[in-house]
C-alpha positions in Angstrom: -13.8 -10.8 31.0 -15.4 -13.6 29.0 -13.1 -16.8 27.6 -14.8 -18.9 25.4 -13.2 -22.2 24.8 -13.8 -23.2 20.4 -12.5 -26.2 18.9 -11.8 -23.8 15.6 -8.1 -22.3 14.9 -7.4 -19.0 16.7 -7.3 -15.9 14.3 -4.1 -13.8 13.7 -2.8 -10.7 12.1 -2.3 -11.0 8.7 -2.2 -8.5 5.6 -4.6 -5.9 5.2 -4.9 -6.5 9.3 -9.1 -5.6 9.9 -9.2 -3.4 6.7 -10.5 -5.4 4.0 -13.1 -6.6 6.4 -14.4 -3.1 7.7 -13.9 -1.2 4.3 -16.4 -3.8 2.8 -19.0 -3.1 5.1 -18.4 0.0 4.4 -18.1 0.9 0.6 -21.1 -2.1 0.1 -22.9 0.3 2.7 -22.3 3.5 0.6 -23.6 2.5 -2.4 -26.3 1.3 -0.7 -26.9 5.0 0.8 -26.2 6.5 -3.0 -28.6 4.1 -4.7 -31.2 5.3 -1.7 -30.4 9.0 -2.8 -30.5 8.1 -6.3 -26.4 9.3 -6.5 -23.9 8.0 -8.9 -21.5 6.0 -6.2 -19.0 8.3 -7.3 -20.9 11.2 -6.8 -22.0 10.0 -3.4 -18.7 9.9 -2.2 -17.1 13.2 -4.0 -19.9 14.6 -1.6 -18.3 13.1 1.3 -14.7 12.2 0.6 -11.5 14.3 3.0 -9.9 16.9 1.8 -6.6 18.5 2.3 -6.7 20.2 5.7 -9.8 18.0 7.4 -8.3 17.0 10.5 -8.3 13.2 11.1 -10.3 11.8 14.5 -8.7 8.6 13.8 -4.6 9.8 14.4 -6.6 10.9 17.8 -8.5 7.5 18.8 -5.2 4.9 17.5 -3.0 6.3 20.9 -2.9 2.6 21.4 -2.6 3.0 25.0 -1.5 6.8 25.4 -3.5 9.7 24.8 -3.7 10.3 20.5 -3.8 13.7 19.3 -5.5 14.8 15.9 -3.9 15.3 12.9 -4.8 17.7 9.8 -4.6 15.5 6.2 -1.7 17.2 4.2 -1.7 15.3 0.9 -4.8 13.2 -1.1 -4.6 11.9 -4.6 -8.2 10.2 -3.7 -9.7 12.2 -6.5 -7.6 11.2 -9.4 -8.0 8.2 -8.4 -11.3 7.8 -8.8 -11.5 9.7 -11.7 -8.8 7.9 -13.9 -9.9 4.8 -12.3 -13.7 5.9 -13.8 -12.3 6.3 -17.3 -10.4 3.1 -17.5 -12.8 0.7 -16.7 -15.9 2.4 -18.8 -17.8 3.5 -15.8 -20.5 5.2 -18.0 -21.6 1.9 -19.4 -23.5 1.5 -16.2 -26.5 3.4 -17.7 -26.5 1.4 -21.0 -29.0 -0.9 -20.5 -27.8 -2.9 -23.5 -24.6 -3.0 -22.0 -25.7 -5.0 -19.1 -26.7 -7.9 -20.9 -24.1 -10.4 -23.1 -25.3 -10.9 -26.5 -26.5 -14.5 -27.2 -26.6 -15.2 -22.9 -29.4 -13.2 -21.4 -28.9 -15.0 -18.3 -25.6 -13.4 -18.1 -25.4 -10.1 -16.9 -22.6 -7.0 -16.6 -22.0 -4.7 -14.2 -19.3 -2.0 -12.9 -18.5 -1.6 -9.4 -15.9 0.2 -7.1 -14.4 1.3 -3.6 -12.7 4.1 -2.3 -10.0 3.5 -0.6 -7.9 4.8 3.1 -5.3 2.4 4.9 -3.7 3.3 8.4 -0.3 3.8 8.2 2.4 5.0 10.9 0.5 5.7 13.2 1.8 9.2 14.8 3.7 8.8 17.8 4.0 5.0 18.0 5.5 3.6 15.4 9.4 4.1 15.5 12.4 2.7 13.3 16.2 2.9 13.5 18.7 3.3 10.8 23.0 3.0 11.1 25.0 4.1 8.1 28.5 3.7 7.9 31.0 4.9 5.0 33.4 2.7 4.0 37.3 3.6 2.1 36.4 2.2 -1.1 33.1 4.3 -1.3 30.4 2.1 0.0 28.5 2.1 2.4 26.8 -0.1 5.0 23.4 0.5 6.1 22.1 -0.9 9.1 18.2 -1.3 9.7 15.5 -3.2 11.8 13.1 -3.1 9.9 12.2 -7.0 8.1 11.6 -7.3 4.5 8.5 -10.0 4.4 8.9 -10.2 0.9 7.7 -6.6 0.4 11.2 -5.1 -1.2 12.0 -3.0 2.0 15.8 -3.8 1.4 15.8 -2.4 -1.7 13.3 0.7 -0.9 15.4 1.6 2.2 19.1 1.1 0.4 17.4 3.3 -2.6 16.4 6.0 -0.2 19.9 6.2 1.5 21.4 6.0 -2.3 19.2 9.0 -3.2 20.5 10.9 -0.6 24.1 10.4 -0.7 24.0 10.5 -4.6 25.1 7.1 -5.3 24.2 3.9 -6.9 22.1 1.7 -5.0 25.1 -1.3 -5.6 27.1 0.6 -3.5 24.7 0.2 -0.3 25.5 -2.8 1.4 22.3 -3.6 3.7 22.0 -5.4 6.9 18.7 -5.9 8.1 16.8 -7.2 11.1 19.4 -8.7 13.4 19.5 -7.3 16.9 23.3 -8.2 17.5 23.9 -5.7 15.3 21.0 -3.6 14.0 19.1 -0.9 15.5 15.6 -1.1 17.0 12.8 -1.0 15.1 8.5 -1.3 16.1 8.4 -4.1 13.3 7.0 -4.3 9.7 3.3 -3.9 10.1 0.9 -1.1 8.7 2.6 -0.9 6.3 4.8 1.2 7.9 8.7 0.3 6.7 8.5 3.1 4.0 7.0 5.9 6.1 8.8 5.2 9.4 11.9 3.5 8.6 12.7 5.1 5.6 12.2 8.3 7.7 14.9 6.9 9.7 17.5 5.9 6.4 17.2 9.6 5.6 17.7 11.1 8.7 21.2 8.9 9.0 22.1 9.4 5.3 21.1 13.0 5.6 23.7 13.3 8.3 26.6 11.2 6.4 25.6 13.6 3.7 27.2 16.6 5.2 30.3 14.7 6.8 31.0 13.9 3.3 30.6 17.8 2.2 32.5 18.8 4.9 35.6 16.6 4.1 35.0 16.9 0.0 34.8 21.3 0.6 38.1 21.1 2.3 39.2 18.8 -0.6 38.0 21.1 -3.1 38.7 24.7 -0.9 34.7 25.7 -1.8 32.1 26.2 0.9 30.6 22.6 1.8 27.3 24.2 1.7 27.3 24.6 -2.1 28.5 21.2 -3.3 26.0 18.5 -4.4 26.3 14.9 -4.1 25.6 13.2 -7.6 27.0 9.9 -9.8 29.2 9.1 -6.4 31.1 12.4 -6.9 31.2 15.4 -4.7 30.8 18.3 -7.1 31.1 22.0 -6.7 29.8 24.8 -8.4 32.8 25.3 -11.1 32.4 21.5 -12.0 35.8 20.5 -9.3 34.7 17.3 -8.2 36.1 14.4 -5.9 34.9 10.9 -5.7 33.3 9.3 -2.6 36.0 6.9 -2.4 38.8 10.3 -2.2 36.5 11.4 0.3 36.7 8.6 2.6 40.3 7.7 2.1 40.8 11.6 3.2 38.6 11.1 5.8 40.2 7.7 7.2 43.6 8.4 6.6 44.5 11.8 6.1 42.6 14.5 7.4 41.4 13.9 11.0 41.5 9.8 10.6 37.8 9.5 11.1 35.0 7.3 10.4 32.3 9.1 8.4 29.6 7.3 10.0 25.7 8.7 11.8 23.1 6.7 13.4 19.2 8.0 13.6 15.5 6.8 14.9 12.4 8.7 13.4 9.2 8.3 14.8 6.6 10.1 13.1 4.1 12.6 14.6 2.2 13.2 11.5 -0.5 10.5 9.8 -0.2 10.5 6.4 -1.9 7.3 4.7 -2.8 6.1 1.2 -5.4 6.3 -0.5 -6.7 4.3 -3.5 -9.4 3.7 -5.6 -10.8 0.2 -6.8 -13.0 -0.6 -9.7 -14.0 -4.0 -11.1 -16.3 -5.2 -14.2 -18.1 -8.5 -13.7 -20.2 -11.1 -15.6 -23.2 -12.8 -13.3 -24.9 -15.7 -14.6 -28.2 -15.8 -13.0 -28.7 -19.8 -13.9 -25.8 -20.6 -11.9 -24.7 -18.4 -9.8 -21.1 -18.1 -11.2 -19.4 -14.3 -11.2 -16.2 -13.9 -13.7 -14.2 -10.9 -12.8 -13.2 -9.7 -16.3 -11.3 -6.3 -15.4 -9.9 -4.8 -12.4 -8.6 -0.9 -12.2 -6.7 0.0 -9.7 -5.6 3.7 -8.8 -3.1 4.4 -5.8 -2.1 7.8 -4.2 1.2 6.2 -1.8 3.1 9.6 -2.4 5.7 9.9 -4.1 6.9 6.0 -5.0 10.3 5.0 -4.1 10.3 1.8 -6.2 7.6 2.3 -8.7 8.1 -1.8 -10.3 7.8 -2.7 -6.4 4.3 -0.7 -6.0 2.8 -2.3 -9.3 3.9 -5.8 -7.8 2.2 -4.7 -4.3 -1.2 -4.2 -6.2 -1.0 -7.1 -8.3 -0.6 -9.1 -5.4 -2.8 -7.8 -3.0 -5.3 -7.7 -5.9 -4.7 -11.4 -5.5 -5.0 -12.5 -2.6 -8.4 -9.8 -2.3 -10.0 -11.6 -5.0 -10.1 -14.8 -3.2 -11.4 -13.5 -0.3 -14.6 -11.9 -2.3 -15.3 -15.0 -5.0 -14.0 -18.2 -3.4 -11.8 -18.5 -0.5 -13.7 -19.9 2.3 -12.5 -22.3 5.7 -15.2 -25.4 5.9 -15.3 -26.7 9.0 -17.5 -29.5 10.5 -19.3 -30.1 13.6 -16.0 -31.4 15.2 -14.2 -28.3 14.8 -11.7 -30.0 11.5 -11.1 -28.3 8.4 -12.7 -29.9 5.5 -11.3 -28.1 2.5 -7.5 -27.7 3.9 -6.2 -28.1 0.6 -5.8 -26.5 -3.0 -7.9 -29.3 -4.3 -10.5 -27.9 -2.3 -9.9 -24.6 -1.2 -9.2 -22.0 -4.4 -6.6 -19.9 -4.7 -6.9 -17.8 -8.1 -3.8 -19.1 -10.4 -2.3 -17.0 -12.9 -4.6 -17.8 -15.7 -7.3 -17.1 -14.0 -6.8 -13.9 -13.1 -8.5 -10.9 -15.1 -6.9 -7.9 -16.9 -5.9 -5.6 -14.4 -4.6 -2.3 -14.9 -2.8 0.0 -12.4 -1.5 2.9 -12.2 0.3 5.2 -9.2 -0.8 8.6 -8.7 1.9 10.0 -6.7 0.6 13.1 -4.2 3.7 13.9 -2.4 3.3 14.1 1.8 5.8 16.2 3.2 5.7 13.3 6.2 7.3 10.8 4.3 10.8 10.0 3.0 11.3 12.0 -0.6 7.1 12.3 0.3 6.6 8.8 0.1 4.0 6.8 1.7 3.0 3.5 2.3 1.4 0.9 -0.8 1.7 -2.8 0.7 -1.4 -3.6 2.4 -4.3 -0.9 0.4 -4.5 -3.0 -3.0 -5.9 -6.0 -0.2 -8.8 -3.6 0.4 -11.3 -2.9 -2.2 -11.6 -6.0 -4.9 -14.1 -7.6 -2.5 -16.4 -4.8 -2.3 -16.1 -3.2 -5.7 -16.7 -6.9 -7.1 -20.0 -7.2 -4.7 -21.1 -3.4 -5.9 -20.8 -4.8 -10.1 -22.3 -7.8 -8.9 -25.8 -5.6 -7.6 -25.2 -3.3 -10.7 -25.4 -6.7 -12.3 -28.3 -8.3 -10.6 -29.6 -5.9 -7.8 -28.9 -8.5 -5.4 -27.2 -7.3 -2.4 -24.6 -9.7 -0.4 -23.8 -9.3 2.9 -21.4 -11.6 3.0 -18.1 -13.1 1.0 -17.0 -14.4 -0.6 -19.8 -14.4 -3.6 -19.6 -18.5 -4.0 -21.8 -19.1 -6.9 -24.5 -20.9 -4.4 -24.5 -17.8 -2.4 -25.2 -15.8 -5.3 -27.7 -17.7 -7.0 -29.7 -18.3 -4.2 -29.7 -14.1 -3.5 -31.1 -13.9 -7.0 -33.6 -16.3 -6.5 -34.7 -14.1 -3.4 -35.8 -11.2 -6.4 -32.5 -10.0 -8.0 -33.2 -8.5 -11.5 -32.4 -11.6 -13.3 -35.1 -13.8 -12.4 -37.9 -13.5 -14.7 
């Protein structure tokens, strides 16, 4: 093994984790293949995108130190992704030459470009969460978790999956997360995972308090525990009897039997089931200066069926973000000596709010049976595509090709003076 000693700061995980790096590579390199065919991008990849039943190679390669075993795709909204995704941002406009051009700027120039999108997520057989629920006499109930919340809204995902199963309100989930006095294991919050694995793990547990609380409510009610339903934080039967949760649990704590209503469950996953997402983004170039304007970004995103649809929508706005740095301006500059030179937000740009451009999103919700209610993940995919959908509009723009990001407006204009289609 090879150590080489750098006077330059280390690199770390961090969101998106060696996806938005590979997928631009990628997507840049499969327009490049459909403009060599002559192919619309989209048409390029509706030849070659999965399909329900292909069986992934890459569940079998992540065994991260044990041996990985395939696993068969059960659920892709990839295609109406793409396909709403198309119609929101005007994608037919890219054979209008008049479109390309801004009236009254002919050194500015349009263009449309996009990504398709797949994020690793749970990987089957690894990953592995831990969920404790506990009923409590006035109706509550405390869940107990591993899993972190980084900011992502696992608390309230996880406390709404629990609440859906034991048909309450979410208020009446008390949640304690991540302390190991206390909570149970859990991998960690990474790969975007929480959803998938843990919330596999809340279900499991609330699944289980589920049918204590029929049990007690069916002797309650003299019906057959198998035909009651747990909704508005009622036991109901089938002639409309009903008890409440909190007549359950004082029956169960202090009447009948004196127990504690309680279950504790781990889930680990054997069965890949990742996002998939669709990226499109309209730019303006201006070939005297180099300078790209995002004006639109589309974003489509098959995550299942969402949990927390406002938390999804927040998910994509930010990793939209912090993805359009990383293609237009953020950059580390360091000198000879190894020390940064732009380590401030003088210097080093970080989009603000009124810079960003009109972004539209939507969820297009392709249930996996894998996942909890068939949720899957959403946190780290909206990181993804911007930078290669925004290099593909910039070529549609100029029919320059960059290799590298982000597009700083030197980079840029110094491609188009190699021969892009704005130089005259």
């Amino acid at each position: 093994m090879d150590v080489t000693y750098t006077n330059r700061p280390p690199a770390g995980a961090m969101r998106g984790y060696g996806a938005p790096q590979g997928l631009f590579a990628l997507e840049v390199h499969m327009d490049e293949i459909a403009a060599g065919l002559g192919l619309d991008p989209i048409e390029f990849r509706r030849r070659n995108w999965v399909q329900v039943g292909d069986v992934f190679p890459l569940a079998e390669a992540l065994g991260e130190g044990r041996k990985g075993f395939p696993n068969p795709l059960r659920s892709t909204g990839l295609a109406e992704c793409i396909a709403e995704g198309a119609r929101r941002i005007g994608w037919q406009r890219r054979y209008d030459p008049d479109w390309h051009v801004v009236p009254g700027k002919p050194h500015v120039r349009r263009g449309l470009g996009m990504a398709a999108l797949i994020h690793g997520s749970g990987i089957p057989g690894i990953d592995m969460g831990g969920a404790y629920l506990k009923m409590n006499d006035d109706g509550s109930f405390n869940l107990m978790f591993g899993a972190t919340d980084l900011g992502t809204g696992a608390d309230t995902v996880l406390a709404q999956i629990a609440a859906e199963t034991l048909g309450c309100a979410v208020d009446d989930i008390i949640v304690y997360a991540s302390d190991t006095d206390i909570t149970p294991f859990d991998k960690g919050a990474y790969a975007s995972s929480t959803t998938f694995v843990s919330g596999g793990a809340v279900k499991k547990a609330a699944e289980k308090v589920a049918a204590m609380i029929k049990d007690v409510a069916g002797r309650m009610l003299e019906c057959d525990p198998q035909t009651l339903r747990l909704a508005e934080g009622r036991a109901i039967a089938p002639n409309g009897e009903s008890v409440t949760l909190r007549e359950v649990a004082l029956e169960s704590l202090h009447v009948m039997d004196q127990h504690q209503i309680q279950a504790a469950e781990s889930h680990m996953s054997l069965m890949y089931a990742p996002p998939f997402a669709a990226q499109f983004a309209e730019v303006e170039v201006d070939a005297e200066t180099g300078e790209v304007r995002v004006n639109k970004l589309v974003f489509g995103i098959d995550c299942g069926q969402p949990i927390n649809p406002d938390g999804v929508e927040g998910q994509i706005d930010g990793g939209m973000a912090m993805s359009l740095g990383y293609a237009l301006c953020e950059e580390m500059v360091f000198d000879e000596a190894g020390r940064l030179r732009n380590g401030n937000l003088r210097d080093y740009h970080v989009f603000r709010a009124d810079e960003m451009p009109v972004v539209e999103r939507f969820i297009v919700p392709a249930r996996d049976p894998a996942g909890p209610f068939g949720a899957k993940a959403a946190a780290e995919i909206p990181t993804d595509g911007v930078a290669p959908a925004a290099v593909n509009a910039i070529y549609d723009a100029t029919g320059v090709r960059l290799r590298q990001i982000p597009a700083t407006p030197e980079r840029v204009w110094r491609a188009i003076q190699k021969g892009g289609r704005c130089v005259q």
